[in-house]
C-alpha positions as CSV (number, residue, x, y, z in Angstrom):
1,X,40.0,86.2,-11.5
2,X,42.0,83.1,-11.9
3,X,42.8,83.9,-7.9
4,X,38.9,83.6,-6.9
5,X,38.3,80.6,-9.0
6,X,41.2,78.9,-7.3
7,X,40.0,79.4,-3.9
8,X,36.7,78.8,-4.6
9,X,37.9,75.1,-6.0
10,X,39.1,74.5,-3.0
11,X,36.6,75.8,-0.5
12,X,34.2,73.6,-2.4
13,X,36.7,70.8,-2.4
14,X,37.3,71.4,2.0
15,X,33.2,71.4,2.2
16,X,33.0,68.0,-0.1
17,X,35.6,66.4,2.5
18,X,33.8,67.7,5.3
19,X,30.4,66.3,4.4
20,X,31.8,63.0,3.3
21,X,33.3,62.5,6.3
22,X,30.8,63.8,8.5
23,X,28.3,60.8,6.7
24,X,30.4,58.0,7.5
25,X,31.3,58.9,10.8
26,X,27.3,58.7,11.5
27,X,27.1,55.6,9.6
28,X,29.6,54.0,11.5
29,X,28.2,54.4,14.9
30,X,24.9,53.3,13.3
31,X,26.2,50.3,12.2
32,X,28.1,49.5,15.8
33,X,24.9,49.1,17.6
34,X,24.4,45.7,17.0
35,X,21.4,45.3,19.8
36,X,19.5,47.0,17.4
37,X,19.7,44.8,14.6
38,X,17.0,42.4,13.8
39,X,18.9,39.4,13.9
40,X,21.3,40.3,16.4
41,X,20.9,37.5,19.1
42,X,19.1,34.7,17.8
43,X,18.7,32.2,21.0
44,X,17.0,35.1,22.7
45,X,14.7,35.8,19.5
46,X,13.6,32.2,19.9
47,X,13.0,32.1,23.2
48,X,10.1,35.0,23.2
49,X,9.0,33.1,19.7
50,X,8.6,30.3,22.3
51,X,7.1,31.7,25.0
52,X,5.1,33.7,22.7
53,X,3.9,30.3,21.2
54,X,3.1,28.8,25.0
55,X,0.8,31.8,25.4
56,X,-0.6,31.1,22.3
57,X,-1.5,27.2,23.2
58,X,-2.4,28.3,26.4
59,X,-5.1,30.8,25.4
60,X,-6.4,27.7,22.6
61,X,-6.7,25.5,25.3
62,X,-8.6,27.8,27.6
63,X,-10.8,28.8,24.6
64,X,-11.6,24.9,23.8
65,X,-12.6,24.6,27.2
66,X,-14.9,27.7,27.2
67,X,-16.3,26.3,23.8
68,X,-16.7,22.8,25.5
69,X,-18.5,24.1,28.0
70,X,-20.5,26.2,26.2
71,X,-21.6,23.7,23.6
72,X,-22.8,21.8,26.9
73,X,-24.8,23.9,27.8
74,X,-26.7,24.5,24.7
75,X,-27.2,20.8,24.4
76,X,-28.9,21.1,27.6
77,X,-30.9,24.1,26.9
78,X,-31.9,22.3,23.3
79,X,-32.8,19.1,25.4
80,X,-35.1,20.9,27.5
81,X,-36.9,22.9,24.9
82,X,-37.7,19.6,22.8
83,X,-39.2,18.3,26.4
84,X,-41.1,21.2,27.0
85,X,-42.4,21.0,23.1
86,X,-43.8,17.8,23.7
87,X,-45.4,18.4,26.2
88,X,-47.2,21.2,25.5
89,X,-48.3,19.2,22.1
90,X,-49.1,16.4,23.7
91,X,-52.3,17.8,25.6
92,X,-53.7,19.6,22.5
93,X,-53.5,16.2,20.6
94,X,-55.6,14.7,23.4
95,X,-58.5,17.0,23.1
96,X,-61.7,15.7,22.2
97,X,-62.6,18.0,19.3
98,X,-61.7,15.9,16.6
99,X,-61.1,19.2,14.7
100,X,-57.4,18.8,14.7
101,X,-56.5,20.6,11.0
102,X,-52.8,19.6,10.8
């Protein structure tokens, strides 16, 4: 009995070894790859943050312009409804009823 216990310590003992060893060898290639890291080459994080940012400005300015434009517009359109309301109020005042009820 003493003879299977003994061998069984030790086949448990070989398999904890293996395992153990088997995890840091994965770890250690892991940890090799430094391309993968999230901080692994900062003057090339910054220069996408930058051109990121250009593309950002870019679009803002485009978008101003749109909203320039657009406002433009609508000042027009506003313009021309306020003409064509007075006019159109301006004959019905003249009428010679005298029963205006406003």
């Amino acid at each position: 009995m003493a003879k299977i216990s003994f061998v069984a310590i030790v086949s448990a003992a070989v398999l904890a070894a293996v395992l153990v060893l088997d995890f840091s060898w994965g770890r250690s290639s892991a940890w090799g790859e430094a391309s993968n890291q999230p901080f692994a080459n900062s003057v090339e994080q910054r220069m996408e943050m930058i051109a990121q940012l250009r593309a950002i400005r870019e679009a803002l300015t485009e978008q101003n312009r749109l909203l320039v434009e657009q406002n433009k517009l609508l000042q027009e359109q506003i313009q021309i409804l306020k003409g064509t309301a007075s006019t159109d109020r301006a004959p019905a005042e003249k009428g010679g009823d005298g029963d205006d009820k406003r």
